[in-house]
C-alpha positions as a Markdown table, in Angstrom:
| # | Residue | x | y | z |
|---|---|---|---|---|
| 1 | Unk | 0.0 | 0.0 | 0.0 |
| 2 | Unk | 1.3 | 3.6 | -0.9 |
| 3 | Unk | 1.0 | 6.0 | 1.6 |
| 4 | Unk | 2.7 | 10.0 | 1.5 |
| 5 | Unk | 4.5 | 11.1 | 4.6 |
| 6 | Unk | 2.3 | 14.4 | 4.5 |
| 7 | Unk | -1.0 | 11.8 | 4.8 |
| 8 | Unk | 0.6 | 9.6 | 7.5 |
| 9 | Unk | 0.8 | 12.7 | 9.8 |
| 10 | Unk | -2.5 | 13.6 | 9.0 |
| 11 | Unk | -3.9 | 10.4 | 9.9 |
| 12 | Unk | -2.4 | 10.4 | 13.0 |
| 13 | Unk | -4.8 | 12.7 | 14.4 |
| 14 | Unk | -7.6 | 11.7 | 12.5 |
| 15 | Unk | -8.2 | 8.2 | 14.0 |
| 16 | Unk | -9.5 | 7.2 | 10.7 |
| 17 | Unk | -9.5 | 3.1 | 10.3 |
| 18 | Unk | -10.3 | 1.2 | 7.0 |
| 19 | Unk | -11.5 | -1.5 | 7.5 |
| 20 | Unk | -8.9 | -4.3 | 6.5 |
| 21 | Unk | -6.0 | -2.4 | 6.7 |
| 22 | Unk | -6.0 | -0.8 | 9.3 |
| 23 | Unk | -5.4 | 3.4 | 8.7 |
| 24 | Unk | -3.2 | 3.0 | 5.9 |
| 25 | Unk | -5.0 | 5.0 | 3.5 |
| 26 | Unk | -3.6 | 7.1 | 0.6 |
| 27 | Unk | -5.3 | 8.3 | -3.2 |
| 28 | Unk | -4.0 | 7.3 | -5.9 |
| 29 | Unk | -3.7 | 9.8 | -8.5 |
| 30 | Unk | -2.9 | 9.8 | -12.6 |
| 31 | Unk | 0.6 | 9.5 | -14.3 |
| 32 | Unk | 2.8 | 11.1 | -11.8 |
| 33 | Unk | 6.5 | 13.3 | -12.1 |
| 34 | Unk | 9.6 | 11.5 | -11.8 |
| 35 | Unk | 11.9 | 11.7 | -8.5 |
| 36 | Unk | 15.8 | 12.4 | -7.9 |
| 37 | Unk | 18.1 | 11.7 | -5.6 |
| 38 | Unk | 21.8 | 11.6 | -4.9 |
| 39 | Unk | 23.4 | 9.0 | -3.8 |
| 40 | Unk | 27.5 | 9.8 | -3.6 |
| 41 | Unk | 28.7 | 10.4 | -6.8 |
| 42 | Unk | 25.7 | 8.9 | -7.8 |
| 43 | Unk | 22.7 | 10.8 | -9.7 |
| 44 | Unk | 19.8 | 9.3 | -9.9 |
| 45 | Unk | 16.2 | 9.7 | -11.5 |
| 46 | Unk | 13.5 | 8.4 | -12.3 |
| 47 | Unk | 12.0 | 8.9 | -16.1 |
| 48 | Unk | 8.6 | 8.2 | -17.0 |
| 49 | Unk | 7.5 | 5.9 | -20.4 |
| 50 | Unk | 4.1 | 6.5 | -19.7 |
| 51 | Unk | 1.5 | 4.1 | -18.5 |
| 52 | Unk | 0.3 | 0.5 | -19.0 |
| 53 | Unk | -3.7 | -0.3 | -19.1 |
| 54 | Unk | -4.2 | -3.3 | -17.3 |
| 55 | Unk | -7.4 | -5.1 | -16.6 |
| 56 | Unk | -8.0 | -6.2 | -13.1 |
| 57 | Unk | -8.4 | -9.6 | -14.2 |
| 58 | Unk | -5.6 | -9.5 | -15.4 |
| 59 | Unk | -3.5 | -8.8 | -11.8 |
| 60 | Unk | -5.8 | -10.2 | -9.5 |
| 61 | Unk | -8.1 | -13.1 | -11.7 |
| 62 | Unk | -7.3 | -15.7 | -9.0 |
| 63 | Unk | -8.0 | -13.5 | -6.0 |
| 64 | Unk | -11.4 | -12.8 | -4.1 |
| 65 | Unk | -12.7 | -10.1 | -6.3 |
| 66 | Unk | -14.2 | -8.4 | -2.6 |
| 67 | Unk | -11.2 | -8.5 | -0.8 |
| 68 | Unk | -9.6 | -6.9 | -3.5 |
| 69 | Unk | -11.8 | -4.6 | -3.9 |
| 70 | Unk | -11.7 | -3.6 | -0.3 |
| 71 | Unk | -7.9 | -3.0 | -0.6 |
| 72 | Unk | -8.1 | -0.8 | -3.9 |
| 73 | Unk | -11.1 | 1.1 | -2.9 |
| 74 | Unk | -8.9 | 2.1 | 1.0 |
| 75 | Unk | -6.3 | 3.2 | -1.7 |
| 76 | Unk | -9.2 | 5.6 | -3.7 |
| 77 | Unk | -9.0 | 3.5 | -7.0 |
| 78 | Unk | -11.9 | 3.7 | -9.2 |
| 79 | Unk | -13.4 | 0.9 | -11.0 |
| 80 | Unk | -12.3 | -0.4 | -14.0 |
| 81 | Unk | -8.8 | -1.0 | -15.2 |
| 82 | Unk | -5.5 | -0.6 | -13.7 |
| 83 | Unk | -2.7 | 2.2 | -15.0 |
| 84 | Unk | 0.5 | 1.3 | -13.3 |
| 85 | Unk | 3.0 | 4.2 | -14.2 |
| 86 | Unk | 6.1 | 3.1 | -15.6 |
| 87 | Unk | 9.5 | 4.4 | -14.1 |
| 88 | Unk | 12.4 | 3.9 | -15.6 |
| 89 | Unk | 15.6 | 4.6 | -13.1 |
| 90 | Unk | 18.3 | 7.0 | -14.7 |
| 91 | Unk | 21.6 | 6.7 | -13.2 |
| 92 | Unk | 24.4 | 8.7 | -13.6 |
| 93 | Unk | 27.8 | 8.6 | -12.5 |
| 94 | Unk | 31.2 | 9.8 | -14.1 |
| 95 | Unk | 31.4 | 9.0 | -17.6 |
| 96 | Unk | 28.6 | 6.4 | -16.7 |
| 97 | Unk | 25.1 | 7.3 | -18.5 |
| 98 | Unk | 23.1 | 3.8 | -17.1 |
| 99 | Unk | 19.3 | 2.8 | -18.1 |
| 100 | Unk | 17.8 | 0.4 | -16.2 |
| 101 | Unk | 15.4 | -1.1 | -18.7 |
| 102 | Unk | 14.2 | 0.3 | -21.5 |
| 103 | Unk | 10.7 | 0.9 | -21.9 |
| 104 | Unk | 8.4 | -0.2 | -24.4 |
| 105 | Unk | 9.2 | 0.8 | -27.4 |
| 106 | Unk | 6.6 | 1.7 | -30.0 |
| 107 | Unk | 5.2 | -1.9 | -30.3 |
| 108 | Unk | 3.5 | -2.3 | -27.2 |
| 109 | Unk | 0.5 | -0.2 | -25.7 |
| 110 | Unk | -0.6 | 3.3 | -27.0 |
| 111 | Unk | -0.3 | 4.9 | -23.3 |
| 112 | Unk | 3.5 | 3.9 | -23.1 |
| 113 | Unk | 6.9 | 4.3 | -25.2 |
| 114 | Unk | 7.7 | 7.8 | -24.1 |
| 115 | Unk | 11.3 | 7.0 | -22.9 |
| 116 | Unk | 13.2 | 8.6 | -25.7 |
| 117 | Unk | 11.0 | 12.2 | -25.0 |
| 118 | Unk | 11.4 | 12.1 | -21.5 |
| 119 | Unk | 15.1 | 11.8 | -21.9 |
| 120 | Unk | 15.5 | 14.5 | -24.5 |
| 121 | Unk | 13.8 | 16.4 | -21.9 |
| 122 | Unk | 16.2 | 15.8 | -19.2 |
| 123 | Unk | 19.0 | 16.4 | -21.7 |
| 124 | Unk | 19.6 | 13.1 | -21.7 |
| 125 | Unk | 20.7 | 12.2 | -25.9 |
| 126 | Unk | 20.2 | 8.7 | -26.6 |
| 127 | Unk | 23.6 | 7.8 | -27.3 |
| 128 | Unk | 25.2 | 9.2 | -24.5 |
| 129 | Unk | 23.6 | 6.2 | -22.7 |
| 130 | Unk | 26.6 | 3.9 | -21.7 |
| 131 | Unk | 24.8 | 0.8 | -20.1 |
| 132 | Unk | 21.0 | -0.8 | -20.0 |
| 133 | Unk | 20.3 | -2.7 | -17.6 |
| 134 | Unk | 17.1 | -5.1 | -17.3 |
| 135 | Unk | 15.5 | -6.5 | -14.6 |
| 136 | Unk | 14.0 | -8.7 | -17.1 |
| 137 | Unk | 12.4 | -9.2 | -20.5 |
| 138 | Unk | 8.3 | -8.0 | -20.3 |
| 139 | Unk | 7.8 | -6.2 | -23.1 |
| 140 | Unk | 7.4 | -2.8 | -21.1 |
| 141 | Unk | 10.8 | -3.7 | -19.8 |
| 142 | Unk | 12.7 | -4.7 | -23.2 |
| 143 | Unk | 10.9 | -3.6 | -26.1 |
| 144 | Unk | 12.4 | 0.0 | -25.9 |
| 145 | Unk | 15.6 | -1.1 | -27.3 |
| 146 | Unk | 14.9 | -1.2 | -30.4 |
| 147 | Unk | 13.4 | 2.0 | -32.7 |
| 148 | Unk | 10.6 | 2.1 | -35.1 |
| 149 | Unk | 12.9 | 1.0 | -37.5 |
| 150 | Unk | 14.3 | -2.3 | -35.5 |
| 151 | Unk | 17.7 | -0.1 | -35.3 |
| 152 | Unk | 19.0 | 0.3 | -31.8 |
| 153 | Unk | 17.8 | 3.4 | -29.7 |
| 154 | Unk | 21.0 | 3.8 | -27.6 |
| 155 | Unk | 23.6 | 3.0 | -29.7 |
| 156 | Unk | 26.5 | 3.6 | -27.9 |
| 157 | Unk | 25.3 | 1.1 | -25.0 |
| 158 | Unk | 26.5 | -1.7 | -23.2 |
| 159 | Unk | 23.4 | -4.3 | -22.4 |
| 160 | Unk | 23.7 | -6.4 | -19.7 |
| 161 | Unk | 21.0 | -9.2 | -18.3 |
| 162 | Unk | 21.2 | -12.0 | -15.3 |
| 163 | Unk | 22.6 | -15.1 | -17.3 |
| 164 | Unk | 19.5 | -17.3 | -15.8 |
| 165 | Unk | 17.0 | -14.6 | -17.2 |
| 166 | Unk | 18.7 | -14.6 | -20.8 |
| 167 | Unk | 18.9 | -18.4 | -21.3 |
| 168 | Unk | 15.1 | -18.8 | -20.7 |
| 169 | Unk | 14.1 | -16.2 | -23.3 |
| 170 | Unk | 16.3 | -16.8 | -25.8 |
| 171 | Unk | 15.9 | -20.4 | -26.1 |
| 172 | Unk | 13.7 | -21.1 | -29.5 |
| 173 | Unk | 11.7 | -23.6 | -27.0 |
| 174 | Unk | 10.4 | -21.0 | -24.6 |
| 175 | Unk | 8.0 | -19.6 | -27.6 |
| 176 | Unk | 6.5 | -23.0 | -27.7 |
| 177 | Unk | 5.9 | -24.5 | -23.7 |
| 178 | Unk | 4.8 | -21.1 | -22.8 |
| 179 | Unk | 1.2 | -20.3 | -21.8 |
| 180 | Unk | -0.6 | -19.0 | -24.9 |
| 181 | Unk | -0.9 | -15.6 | -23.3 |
| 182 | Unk | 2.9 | -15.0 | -22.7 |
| 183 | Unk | 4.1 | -16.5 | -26.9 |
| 184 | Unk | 3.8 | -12.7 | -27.9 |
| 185 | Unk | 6.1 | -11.9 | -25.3 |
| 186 | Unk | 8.8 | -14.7 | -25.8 |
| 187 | Unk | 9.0 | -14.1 | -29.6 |
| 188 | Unk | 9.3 | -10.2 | -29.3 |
| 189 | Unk | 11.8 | -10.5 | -26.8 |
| 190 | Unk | 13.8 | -12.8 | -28.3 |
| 191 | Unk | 14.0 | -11.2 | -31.8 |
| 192 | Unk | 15.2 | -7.8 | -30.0 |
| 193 | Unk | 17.4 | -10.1 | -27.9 |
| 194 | Unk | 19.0 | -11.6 | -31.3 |
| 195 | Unk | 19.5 | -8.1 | -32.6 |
| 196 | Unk | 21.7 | -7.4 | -29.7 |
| 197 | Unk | 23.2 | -10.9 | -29.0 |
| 198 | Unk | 27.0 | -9.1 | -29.4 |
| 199 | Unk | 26.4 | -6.6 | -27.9 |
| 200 | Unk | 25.1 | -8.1 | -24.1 |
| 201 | Unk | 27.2 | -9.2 | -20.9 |
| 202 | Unk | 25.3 | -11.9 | -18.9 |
| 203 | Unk | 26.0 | -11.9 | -15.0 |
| 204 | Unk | 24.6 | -13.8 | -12.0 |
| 205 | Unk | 23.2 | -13.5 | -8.6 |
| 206 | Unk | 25.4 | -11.4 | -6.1 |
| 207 | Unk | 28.4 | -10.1 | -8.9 |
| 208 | Unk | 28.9 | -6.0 | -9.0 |
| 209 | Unk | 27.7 | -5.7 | -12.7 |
| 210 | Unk | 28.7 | -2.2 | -12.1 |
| 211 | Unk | 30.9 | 0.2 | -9.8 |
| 212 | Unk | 28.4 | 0.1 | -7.3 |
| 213 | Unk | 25.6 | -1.7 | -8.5 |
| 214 | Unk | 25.4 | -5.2 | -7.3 |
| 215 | Unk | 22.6 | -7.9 | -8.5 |
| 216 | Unk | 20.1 | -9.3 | -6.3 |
| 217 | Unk | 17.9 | -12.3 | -7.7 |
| 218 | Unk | 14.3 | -11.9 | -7.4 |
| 219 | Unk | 12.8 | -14.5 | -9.4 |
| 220 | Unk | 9.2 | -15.6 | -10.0 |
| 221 | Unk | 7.6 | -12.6 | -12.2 |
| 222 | Unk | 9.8 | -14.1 | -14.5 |
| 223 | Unk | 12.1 | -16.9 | -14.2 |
| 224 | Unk | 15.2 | -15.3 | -13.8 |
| 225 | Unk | 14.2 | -11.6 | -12.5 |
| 226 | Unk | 16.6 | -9.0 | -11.3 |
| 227 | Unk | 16.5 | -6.6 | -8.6 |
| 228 | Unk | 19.7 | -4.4 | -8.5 |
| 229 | Unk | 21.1 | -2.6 | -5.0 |
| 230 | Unk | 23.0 | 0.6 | -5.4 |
| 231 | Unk | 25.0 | 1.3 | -2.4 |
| 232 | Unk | 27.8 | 4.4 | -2.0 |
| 233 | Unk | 29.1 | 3.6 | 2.1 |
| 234 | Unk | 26.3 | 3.2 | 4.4 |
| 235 | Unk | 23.4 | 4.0 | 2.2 |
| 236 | Unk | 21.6 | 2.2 | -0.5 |
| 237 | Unk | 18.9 | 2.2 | -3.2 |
| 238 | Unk | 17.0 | -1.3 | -4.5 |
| 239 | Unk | 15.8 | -0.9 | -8.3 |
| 240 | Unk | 13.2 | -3.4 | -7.9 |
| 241 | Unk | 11.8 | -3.9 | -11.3 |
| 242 | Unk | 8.8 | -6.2 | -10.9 |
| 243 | Unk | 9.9 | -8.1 | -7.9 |
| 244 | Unk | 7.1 | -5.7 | -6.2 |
| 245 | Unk | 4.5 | -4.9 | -8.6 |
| 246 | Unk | 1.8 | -2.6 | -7.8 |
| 247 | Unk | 1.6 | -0.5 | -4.2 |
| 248 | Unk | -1.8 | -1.8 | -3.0 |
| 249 | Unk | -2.5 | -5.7 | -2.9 |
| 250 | Unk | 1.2 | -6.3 | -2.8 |
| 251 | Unk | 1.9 | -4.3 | -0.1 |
| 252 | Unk | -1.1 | -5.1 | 2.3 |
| 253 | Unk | -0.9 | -8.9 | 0.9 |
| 254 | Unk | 2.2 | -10.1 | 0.0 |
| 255 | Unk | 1.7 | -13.5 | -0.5 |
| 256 | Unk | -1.4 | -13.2 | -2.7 |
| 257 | Unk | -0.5 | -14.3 | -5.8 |
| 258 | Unk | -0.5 | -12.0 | -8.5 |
| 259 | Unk | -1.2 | -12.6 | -12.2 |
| 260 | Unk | 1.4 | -10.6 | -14.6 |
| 261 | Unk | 3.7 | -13.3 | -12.0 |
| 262 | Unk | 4.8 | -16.4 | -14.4 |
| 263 | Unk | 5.5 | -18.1 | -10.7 |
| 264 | Unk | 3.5 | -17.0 | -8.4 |
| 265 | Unk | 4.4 | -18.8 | -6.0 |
| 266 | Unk | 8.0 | -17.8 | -6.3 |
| 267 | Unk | 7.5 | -14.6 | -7.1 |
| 268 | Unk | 5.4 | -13.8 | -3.5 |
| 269 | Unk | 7.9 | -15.7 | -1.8 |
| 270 | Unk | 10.7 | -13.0 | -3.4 |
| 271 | Unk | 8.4 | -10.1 | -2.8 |
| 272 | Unk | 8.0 | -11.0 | 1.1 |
| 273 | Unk | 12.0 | -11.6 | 1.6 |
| 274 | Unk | 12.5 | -8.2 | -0.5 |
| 275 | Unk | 9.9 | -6.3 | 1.1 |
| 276 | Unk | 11.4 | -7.9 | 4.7 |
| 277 | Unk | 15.1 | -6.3 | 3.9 |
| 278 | Unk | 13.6 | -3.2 | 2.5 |
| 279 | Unk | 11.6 | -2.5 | 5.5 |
| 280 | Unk | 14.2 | -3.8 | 8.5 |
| 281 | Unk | 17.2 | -2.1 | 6.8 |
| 282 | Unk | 15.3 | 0.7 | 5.9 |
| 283 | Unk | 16.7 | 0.8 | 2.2 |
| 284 | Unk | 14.5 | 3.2 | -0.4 |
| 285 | Unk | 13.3 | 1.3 | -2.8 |
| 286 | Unk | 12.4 | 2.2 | -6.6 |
| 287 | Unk | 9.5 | 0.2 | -8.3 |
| 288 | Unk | 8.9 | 0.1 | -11.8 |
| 289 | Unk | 5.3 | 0.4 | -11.2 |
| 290 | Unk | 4.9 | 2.3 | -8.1 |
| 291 | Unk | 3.1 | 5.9 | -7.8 |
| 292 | Unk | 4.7 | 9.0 | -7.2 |
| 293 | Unk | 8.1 | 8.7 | -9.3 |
| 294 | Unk | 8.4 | 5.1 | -8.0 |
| 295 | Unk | 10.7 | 5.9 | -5.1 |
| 296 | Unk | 10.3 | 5.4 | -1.6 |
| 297 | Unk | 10.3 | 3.5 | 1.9 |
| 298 | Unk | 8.3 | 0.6 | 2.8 |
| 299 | Unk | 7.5 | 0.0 | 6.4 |
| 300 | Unk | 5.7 | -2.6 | 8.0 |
| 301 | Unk | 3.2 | -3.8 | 10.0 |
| 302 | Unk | 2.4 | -6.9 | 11.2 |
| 303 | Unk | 2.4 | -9.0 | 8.3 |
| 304 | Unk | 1.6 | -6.2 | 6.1 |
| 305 | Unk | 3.5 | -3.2 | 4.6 |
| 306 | Unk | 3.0 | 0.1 | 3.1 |
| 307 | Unk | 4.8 | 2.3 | 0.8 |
| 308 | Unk | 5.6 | 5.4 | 2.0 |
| 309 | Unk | 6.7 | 8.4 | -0.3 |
């Protein structure tokens, strides 16, 4: 659950309880600004590529369509579809220009793709990007690499993508034992995959991939998802892709399974370790498809959490 630090106070005094989650309450609102930080020599941002239309079924098919409903209505979601916003995290550092992921592309919905004009508008020329790094290959995660003409948007870059991750989408088989719903998927990621073969550096769980930057596995959205921990001395940041996927169910109910999750079983087992560290260490955290920029603190409660901004 998302909640701002300016509504938590207010709360406070209000005494105001929802029922099923206590007095964590907080609106949610339409495609939100981006968010900065610093972290050492580290500058960090988050850039929007718009927004994804999701139906409910879609996230939350195999849950009990009331309790859900309870939980999105305390958050002052409307009926009807779901809009995650999608934040892409900007980091840079030196001569270090770093993406991680890419966006959408053109290819994928109508409300997303607007990477490369939110980067012009930061400044931010495509080639100067040194490094793209994915969390893993959705198509609003991968499909950005490539421009309306199947040329590469950020020419100059470096790609780089957990080894376990790479081997399950680029194998020719995956387009053929996956569920129906997800082949679209496999075979777009794997032709923009193909197109970038020479140009990618596989890693695993735990290695630095960059000064810096060091790889956390998080799998279960997909099979070999990425979470990535940027740390200068005490302090750190978790880019956590889609290891924590919306701010609402997930947060007050992390061990619901969710549906964009290819293992949901795995994935709310990765969410609830994540979410543990996040909240006991007190480490911001940046989701891809969290309100507000994406960037915040996640407390807990009990056995639920909430995402505070």
């Amino acid at each position: 659950m998302r909640i701002t630090r300016r509504q938590a106070i207010a709360g406070l005094g209000s005494g105001l309880i929802l029922p099923g989650v206590g007095s964590w309450a907080a609106a949610t609102g339409a495609e939100q600004a981006g968010a900065a930080l610093t972290l050492g020599t580290m500058q960090i941002d988050t850039v929007s590529d718009g927004h994804l239309v999701l139906p409910r079924e879609v996230l939350f098919g195999e849950l009990d369509p009331q309790k859900v409903d309870l939980i999105l209505q305390a958050q002052g979601i409307a009926p009807g579809p779901i809009e995650p916003p999608i934040n892409v995290t900007l980091m840079r550092d030196g001569p270090r220009v770093v993406l991680f992921d890419a966006g959408s592309g053109p290819a994928f919905q109508a409300s997303a793709g607007r990477l490369a004009e939110a980067l012009e508008a930061m400044g931010v020329a495509a080639d100067e990007v040194t490094h793209v790094v994915f969390t893993h290959c959705h198509p609003d995660h991968l499909w950005g690499v490539l421009d309306d003409f199947d040329e590469p948007l950020f020419p100059q870059a470096e790609y780089l993508m957990g080894q376990v991750e790479w081997d399950y989408w680029f194998a020719p088989e995956t387009a053929e034992t996956i569920d129906a719903s997800r082949v679209t998927m496999a075979v777009g990621a794997r032709r923009r995959m193909a197109v970038l073969e020479e140009r990618f550096t596989r890693f695993r769980d735990g290695e630095e991939i960059l000064p810096g930057v060091a790889a956390h596995a998080t799998f279960g959205h997909t099979p070999g998802h990425m979470s990535f921990e940027l740390r200068s001395g005490s302090e750190s940041i978790m880019v956590g892709g889609d290891a924590i996927g919306n701010h609402h169910v997930s947060f007050a109910e992390p061990g619901w399974p969710i549906g964009t999750d290819q293992d949901a079983s795995a994935a709310a087992q990765s969410r609830m370790r994540l979410l543990d560290q996040l909240s006991h260490e007190q480490i911001r955290l940046i989701g891809y498809h969290l309100p507000d920029g994406g960037l915040g603190l996640v407390e807990r409660k009990d056995d639920q959490y909430r995402f505070v901004v």
